[in-house]
HTML snippet that shows the backbone in 3Dmol.js (N, CA, C, O; Angstrom):
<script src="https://3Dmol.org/build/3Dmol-min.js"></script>
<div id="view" style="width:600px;height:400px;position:relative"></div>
<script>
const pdb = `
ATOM      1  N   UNK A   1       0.813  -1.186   0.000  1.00  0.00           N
ATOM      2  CA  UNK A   1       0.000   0.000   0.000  1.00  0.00           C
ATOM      3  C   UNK A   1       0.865   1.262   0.000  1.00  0.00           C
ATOM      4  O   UNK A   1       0.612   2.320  -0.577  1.00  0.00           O
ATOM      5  N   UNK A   2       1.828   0.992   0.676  1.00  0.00           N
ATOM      6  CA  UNK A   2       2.723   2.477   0.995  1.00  0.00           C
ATOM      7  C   UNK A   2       3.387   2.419  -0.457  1.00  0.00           C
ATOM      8  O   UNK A   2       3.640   3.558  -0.850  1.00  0.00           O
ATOM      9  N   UNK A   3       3.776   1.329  -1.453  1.00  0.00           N
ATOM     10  CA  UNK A   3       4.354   1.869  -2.576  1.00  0.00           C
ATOM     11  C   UNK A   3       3.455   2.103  -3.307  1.00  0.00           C
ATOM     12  O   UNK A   3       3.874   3.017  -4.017  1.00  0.00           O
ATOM     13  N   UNK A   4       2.580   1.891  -3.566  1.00  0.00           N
ATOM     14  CA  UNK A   4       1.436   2.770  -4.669  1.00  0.00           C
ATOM     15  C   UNK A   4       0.920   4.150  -4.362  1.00  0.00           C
ATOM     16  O   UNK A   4       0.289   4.881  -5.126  1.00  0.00           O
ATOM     17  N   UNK A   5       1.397   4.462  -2.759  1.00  0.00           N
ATOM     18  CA  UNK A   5       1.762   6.185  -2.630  1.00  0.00           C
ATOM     19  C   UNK A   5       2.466   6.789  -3.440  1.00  0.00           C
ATOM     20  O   UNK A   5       2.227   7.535  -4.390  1.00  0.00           O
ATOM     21  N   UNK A   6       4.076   6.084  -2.604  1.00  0.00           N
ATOM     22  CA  UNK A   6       5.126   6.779  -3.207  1.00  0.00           C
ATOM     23  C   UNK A   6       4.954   6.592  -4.666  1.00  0.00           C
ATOM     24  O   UNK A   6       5.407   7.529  -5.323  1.00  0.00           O
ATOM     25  N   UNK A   7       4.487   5.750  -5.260  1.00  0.00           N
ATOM     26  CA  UNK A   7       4.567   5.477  -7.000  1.00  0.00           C
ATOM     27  C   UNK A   7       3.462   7.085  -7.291  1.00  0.00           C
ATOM     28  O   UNK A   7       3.881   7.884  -8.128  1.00  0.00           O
ATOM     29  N   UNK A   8       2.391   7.341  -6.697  1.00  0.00           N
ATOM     30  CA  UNK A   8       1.749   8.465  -6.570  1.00  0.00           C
ATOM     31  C   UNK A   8       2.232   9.603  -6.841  1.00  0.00           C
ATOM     32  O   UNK A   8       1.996  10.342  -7.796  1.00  0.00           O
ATOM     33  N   UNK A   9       3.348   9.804  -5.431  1.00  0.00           N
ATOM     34  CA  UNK A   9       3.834  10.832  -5.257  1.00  0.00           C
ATOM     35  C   UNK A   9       4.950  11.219  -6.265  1.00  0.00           C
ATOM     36  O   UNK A   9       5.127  12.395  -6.584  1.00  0.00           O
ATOM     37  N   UNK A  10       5.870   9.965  -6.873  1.00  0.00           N
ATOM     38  CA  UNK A  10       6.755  10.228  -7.590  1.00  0.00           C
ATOM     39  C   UNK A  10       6.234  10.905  -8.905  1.00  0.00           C
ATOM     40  O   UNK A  10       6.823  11.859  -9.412  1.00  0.00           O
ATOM     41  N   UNK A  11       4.923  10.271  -9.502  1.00  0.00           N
ATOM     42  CA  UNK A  11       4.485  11.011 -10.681  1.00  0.00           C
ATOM     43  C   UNK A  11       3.754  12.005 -10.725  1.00  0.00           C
ATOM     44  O   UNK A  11       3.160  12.551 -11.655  1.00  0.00           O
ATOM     45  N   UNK A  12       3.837  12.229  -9.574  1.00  0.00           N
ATOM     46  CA  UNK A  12       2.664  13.873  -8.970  1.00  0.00           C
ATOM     47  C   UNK A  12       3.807  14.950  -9.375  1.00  0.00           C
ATOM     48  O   UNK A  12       3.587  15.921 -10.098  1.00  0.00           O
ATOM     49  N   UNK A  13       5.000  14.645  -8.825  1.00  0.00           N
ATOM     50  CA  UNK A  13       6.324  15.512  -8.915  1.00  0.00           C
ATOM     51  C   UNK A  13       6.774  15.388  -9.958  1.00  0.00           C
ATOM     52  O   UNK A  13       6.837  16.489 -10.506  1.00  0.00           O
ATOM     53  N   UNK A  14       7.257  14.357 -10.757  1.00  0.00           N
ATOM     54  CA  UNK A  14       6.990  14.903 -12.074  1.00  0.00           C
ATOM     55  C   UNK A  14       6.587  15.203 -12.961  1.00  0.00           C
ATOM     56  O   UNK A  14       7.262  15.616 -13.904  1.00  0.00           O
ATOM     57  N   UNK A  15       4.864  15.053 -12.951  1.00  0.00           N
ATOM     58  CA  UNK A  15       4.316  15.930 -13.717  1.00  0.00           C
ATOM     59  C   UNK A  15       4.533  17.325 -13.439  1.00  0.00           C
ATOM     60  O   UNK A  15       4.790  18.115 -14.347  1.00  0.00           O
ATOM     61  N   UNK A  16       4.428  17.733 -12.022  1.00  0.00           N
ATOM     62  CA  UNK A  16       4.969  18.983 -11.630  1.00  0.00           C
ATOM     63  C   UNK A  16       5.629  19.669 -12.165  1.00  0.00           C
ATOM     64  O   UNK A  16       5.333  20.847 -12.368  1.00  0.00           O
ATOM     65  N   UNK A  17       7.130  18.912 -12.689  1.00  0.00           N
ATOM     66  CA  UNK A  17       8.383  19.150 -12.742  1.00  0.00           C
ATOM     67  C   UNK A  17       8.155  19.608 -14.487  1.00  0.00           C
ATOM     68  O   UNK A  17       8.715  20.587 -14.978  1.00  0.00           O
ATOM     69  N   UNK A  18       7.343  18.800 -15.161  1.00  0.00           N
ATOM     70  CA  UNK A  18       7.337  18.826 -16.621  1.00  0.00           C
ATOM     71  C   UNK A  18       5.918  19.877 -17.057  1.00  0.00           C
ATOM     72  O   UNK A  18       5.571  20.116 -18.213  1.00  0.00           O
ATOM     73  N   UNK A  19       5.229  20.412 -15.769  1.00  0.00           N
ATOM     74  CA  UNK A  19       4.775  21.754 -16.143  1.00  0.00           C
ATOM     75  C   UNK A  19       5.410  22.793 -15.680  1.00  0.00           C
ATOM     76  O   UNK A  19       5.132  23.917 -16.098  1.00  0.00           O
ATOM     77  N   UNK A  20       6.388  22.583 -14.720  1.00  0.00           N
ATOM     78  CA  UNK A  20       6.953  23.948 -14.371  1.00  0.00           C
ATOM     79  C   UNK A  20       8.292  24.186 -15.709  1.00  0.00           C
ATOM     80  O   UNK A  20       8.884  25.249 -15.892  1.00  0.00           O
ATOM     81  N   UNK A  21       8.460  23.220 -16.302  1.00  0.00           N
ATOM     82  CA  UNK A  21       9.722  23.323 -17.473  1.00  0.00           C
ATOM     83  C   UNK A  21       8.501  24.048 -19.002  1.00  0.00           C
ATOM     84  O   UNK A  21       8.763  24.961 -19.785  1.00  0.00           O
ATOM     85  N   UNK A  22       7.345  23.271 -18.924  1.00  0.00           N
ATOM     86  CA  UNK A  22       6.441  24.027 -19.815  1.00  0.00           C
ATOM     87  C   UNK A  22       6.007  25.552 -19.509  1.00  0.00           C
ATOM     88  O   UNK A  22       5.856  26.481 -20.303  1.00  0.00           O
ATOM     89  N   UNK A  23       5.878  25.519 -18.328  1.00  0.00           N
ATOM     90  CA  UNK A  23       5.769  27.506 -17.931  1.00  0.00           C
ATOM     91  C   UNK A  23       6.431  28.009 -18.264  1.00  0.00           C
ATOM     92  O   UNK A  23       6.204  28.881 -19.103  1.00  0.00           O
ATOM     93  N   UNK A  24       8.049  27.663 -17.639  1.00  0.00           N
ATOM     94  CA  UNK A  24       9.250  28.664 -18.075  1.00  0.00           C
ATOM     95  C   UNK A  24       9.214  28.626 -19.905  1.00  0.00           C
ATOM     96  O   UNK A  24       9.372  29.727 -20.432  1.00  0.00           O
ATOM     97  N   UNK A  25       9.075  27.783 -20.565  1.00  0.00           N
ATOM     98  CA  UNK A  25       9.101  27.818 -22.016  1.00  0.00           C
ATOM     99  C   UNK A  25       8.194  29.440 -22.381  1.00  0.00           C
ATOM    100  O   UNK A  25       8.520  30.534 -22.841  1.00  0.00           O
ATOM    101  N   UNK A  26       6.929  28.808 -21.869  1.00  0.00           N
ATOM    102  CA  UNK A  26       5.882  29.775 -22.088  1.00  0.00           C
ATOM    103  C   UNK A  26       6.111  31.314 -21.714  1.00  0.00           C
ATOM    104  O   UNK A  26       5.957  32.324 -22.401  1.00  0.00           O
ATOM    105  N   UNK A  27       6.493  31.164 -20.511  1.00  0.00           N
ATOM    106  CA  UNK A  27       7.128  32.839 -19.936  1.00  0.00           C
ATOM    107  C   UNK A  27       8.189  33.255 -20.840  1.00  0.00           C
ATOM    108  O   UNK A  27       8.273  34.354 -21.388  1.00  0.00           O
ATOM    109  N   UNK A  28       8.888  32.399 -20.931  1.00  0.00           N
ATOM    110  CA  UNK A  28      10.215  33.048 -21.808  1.00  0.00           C
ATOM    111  C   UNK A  28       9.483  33.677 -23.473  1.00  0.00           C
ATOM    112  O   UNK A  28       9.665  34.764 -24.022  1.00  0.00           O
ATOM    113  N   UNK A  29       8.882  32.835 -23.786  1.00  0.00           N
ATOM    114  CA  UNK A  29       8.320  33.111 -25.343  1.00  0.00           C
ATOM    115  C   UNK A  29       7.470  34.201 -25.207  1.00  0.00           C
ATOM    116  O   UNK A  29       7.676  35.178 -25.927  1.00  0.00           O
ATOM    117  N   UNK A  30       6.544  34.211 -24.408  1.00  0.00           N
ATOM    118  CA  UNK A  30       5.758  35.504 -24.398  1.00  0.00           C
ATOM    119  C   UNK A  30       6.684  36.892 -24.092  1.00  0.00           C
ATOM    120  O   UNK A  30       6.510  38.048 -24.477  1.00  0.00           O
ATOM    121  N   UNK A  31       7.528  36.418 -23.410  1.00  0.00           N
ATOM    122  CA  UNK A  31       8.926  37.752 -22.899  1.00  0.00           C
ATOM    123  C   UNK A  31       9.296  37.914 -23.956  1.00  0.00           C
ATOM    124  O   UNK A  31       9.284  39.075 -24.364  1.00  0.00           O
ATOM    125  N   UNK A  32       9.722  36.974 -24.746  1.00  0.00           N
ATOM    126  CA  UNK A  32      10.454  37.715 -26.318  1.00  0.00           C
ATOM    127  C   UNK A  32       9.423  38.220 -27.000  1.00  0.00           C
ATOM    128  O   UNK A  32       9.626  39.322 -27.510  1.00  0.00           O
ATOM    129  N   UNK A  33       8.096  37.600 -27.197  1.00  0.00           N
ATOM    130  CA  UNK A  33       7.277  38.641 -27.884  1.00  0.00           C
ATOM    131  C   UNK A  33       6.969  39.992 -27.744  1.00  0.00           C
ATOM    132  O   UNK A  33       7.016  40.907 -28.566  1.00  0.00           O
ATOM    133  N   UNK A  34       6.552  39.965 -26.230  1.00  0.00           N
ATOM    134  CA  UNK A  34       6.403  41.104 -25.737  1.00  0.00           C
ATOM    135  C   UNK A  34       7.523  42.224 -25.804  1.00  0.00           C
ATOM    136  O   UNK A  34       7.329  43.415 -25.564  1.00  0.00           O
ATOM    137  N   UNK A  35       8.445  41.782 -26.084  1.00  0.00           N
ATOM    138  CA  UNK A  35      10.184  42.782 -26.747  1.00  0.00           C
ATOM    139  C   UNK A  35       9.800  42.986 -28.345  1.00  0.00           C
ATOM    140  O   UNK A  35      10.131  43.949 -29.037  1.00  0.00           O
ATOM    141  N   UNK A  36       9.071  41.916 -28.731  1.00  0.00           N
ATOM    142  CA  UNK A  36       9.618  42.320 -30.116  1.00  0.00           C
ATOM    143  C   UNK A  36       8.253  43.307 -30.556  1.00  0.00           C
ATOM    144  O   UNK A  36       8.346  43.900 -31.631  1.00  0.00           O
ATOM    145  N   UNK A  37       7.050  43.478 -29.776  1.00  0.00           N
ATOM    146  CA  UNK A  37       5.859  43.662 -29.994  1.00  0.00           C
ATOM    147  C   UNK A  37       5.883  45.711 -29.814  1.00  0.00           C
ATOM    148  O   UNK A  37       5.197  46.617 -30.286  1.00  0.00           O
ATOM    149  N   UNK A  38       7.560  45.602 -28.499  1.00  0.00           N
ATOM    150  CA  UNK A  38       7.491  46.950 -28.106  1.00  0.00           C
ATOM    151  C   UNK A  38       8.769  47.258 -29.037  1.00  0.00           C
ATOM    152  O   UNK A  38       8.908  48.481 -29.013  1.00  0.00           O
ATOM    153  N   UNK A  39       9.528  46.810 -29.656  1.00  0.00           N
ATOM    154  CA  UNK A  39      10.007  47.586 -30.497  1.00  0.00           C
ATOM    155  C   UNK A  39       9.370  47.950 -32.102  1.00  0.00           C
ATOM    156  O   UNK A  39       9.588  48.829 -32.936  1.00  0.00           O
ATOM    157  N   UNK A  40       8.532  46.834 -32.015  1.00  0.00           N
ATOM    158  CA  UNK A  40       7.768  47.068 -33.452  1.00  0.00           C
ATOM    159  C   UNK A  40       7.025  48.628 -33.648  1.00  0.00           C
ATOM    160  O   UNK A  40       7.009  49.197 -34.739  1.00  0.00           O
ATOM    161  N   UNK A  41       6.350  49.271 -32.254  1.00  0.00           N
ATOM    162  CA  UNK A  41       5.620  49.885 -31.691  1.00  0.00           C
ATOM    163  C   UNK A  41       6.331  50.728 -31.722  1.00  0.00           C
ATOM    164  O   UNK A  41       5.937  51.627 -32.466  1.00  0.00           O
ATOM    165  N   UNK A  42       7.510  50.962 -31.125  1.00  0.00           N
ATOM    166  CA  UNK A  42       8.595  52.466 -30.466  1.00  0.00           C
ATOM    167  C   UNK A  42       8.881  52.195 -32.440  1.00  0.00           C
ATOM    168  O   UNK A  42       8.104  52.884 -33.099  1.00  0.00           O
ATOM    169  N   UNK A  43       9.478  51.658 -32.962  1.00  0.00           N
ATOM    170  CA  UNK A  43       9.462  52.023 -34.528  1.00  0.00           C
ATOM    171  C   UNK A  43       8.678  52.970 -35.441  1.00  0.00           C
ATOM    172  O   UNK A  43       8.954  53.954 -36.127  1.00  0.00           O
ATOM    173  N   UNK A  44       7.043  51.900 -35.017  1.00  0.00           N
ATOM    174  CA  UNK A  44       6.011  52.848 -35.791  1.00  0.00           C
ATOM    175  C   UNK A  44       6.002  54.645 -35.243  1.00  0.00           C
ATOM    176  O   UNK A  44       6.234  55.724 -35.788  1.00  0.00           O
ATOM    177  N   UNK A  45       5.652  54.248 -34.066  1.00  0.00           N
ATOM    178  CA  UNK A  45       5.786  56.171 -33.304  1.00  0.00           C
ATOM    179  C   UNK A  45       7.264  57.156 -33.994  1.00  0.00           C
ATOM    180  O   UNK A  45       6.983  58.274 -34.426  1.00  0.00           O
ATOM    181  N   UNK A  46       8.424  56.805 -34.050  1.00  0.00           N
ATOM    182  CA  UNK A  46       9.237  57.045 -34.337  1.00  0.00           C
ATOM    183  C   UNK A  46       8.979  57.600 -36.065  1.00  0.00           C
ATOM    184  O   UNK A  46       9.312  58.703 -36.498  1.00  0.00           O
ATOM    185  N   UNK A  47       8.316  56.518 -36.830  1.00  0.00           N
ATOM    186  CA  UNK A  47       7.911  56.728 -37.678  1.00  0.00           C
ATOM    187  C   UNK A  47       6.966  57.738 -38.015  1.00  0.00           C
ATOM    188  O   UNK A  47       7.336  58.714 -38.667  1.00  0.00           O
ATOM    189  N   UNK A  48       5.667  57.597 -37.604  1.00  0.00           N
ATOM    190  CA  UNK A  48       4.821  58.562 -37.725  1.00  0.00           C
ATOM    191  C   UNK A  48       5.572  59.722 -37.184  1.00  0.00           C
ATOM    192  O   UNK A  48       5.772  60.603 -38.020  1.00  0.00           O
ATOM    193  N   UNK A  49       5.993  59.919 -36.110  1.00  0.00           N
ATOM    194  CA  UNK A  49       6.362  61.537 -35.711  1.00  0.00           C
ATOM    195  C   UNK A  49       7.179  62.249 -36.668  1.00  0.00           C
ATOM    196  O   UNK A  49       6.857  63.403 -36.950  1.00  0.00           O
ATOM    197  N   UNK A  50       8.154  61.739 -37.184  1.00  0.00           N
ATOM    198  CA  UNK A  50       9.057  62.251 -38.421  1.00  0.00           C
ATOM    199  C   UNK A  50       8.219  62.239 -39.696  1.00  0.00           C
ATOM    200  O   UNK A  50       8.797  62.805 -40.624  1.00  0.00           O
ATOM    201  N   UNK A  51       6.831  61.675 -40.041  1.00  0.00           N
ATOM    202  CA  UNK A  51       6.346  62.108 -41.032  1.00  0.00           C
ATOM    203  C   UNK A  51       5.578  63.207 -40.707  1.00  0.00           C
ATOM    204  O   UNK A  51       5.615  64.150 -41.498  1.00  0.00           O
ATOM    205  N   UNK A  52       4.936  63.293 -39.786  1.00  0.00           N
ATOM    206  CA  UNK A  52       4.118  64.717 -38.746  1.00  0.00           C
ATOM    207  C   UNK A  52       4.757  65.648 -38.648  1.00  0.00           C
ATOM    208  O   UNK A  52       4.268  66.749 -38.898  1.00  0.00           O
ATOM    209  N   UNK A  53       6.271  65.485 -38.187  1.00  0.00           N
ATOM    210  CA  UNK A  53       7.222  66.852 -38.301  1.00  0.00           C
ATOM    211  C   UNK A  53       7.682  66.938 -40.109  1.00  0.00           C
ATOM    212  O   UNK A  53       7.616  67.982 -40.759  1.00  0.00           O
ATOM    213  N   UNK A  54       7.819  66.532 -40.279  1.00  0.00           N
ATOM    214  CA  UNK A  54       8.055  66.992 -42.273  1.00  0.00           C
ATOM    215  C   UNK A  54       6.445  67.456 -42.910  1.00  0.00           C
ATOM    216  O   UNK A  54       6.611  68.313 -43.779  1.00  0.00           O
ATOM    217  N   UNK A  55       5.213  67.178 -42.743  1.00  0.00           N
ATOM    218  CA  UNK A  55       4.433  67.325 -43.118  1.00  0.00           C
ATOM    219  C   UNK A  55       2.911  67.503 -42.555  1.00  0.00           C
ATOM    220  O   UNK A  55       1.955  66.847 -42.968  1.00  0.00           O
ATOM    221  N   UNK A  56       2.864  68.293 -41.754  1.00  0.00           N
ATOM    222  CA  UNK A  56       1.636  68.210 -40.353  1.00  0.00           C
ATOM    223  C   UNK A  56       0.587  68.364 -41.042  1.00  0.00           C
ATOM    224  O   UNK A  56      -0.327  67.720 -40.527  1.00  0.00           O
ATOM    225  N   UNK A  57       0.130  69.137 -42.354  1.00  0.00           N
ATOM    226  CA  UNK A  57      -1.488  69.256 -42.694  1.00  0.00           C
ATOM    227  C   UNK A  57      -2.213  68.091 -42.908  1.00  0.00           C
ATOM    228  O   UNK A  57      -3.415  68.250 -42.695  1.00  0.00           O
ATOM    229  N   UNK A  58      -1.886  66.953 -43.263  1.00  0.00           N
ATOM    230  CA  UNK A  58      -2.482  65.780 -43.335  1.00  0.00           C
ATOM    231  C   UNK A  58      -3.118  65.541 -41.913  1.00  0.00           C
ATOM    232  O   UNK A  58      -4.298  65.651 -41.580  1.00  0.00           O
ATOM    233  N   UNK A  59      -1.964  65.168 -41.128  1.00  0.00           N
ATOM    234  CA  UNK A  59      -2.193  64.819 -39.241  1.00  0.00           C
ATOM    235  C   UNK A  59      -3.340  65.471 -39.123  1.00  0.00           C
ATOM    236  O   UNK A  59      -4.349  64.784 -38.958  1.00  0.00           O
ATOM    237  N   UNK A  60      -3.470  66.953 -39.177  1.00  0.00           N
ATOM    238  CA  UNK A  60      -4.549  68.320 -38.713  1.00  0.00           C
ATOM    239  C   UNK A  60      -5.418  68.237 -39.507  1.00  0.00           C
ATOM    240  O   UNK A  60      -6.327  68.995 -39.167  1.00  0.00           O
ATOM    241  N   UNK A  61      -5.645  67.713 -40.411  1.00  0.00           N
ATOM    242  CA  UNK A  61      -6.936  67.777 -41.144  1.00  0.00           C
ATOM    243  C   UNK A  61      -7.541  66.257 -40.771  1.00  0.00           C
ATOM    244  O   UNK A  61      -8.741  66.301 -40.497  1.00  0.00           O
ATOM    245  N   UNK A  62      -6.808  64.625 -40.697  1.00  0.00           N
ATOM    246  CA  UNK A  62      -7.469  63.813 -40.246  1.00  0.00           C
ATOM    247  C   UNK A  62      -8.216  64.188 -39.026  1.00  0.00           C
ATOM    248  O   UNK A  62      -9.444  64.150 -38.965  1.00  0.00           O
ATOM    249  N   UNK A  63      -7.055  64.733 -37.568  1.00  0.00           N
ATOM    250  CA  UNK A  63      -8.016  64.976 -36.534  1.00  0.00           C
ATOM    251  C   UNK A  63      -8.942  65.952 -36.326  1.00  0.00           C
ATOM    252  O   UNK A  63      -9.723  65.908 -35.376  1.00  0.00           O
ATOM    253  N   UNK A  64      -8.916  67.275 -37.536  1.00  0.00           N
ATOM    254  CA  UNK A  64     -10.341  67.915 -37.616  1.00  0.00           C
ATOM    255  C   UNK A  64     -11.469  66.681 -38.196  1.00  0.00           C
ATOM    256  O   UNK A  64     -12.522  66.600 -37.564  1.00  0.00           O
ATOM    257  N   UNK A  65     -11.263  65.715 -39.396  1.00  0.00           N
ATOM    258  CA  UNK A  65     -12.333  65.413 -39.635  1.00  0.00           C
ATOM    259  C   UNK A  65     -12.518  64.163 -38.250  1.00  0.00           C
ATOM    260  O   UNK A  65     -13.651  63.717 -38.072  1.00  0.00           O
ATOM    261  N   UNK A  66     -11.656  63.789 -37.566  1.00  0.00           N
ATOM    262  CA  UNK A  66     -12.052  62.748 -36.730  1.00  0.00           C
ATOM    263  C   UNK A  66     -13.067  63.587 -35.357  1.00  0.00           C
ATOM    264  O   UNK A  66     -13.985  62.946 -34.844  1.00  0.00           O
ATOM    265  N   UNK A  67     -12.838  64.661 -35.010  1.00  0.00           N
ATOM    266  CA  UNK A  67     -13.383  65.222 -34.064  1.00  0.00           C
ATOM    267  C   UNK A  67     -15.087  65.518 -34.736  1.00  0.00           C
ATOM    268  O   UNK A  67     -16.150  65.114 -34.266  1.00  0.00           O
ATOM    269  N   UNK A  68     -14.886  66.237 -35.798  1.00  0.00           N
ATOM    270  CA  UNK A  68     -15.834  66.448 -36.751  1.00  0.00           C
ATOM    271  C   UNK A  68     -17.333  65.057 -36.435  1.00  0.00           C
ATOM    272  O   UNK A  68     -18.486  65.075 -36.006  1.00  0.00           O
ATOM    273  N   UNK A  69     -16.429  64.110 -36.931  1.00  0.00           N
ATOM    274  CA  UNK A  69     -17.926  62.969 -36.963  1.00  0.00           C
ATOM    275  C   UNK A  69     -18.157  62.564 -35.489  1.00  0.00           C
ATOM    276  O   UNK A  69     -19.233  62.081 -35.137  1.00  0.00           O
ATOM    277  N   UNK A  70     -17.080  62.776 -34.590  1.00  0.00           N
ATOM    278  CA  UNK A  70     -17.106  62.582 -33.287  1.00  0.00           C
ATOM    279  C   UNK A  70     -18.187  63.264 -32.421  1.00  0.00           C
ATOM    280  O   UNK A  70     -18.946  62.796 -31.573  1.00  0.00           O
ATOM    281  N   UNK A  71     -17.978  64.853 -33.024  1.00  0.00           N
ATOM    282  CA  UNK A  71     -18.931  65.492 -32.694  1.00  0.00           C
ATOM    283  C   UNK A  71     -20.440  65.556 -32.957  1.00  0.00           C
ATOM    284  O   UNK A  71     -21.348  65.854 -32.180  1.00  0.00           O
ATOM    285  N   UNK A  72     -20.477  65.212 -34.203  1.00  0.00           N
ATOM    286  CA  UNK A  72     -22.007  64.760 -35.176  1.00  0.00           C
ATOM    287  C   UNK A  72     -22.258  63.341 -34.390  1.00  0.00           C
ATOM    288  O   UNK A  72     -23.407  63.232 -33.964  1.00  0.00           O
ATOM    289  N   UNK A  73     -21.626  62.540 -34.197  1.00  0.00           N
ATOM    290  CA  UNK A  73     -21.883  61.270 -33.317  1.00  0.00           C
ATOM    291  C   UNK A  73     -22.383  61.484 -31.597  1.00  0.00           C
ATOM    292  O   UNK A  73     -22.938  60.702 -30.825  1.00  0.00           O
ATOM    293  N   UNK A  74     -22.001  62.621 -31.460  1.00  0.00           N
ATOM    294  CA  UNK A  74     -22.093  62.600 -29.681  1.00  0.00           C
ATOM    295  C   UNK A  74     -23.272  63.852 -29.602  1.00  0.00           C
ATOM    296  O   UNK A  74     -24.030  63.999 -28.644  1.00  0.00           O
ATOM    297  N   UNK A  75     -23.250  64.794 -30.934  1.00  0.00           N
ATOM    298  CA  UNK A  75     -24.692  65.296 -30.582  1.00  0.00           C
ATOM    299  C   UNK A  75     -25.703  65.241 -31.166  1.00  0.00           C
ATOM    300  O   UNK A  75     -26.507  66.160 -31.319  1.00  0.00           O
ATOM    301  N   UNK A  76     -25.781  64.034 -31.601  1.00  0.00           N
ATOM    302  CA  UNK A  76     -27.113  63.450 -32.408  1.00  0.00           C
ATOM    303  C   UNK A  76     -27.984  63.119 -31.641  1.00  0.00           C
ATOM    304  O   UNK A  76     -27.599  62.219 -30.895  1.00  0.00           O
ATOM    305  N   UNK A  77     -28.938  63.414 -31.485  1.00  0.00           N
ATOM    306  CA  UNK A  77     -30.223  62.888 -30.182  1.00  0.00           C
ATOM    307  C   UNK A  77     -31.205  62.403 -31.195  1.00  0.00           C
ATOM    308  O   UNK A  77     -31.376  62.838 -32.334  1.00  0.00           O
ATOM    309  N   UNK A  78     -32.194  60.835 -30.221  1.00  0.00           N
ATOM    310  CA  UNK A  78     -32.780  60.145 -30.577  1.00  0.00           C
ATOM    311  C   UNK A  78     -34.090  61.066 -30.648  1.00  0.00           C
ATOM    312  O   UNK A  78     -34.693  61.548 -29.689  1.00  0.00           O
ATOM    313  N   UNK A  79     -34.458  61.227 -32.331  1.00  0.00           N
ATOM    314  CA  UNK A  79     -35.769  62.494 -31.727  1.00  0.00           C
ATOM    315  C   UNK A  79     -37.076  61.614 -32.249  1.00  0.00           C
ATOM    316  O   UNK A  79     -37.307  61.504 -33.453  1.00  0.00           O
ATOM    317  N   UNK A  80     -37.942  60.972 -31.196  1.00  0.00           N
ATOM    318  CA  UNK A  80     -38.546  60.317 -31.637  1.00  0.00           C
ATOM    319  C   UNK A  80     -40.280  61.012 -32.051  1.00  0.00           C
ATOM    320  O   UNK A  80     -41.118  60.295 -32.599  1.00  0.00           O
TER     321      UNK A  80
END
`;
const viewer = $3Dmol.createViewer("view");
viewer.addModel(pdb, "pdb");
viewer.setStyle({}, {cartoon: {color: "spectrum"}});
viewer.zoomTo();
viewer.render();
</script>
């Protein structure tokens, strides 16, 4: 009886052992994504701002028309 514990306990621990080696996989991979996800990001910004500083009327006219429908959207009342 006491070895069909320990036979228990031994494969309790290593299943243990062979999800805590699957976590670290998992942590590590999401860590590199999450690096490659924030330089992809600090790129684009980098990007856009140097086209905004060479050429701002585009930028200023999207966010007039974005405020624009924003505004037609937020004061439209249900007139029944």
């Amino acid at each position: 009886m006491q070895n069909l514990g320990k036979e228990s306990v031994e494969k309790a621990e290593e299943f243990a052992n062979q999800n805590e080696i699957s976590l670290k996989a998992i942590a590590a991979e999401a860590q590199r994504k999450l690096k490659l996800a924030q330089e992809q990001v600090t790129q684009l910004a980098t990007t856009v701002d140097k086209q905004v500083k060479e050429n701002p009327w585009p930028a200023i006219a999207g966010v007039a028309v974005g405020c624009l429908f924003l505004g037609f959207i937020m004061g439209s009342k249900n007139k029944n």
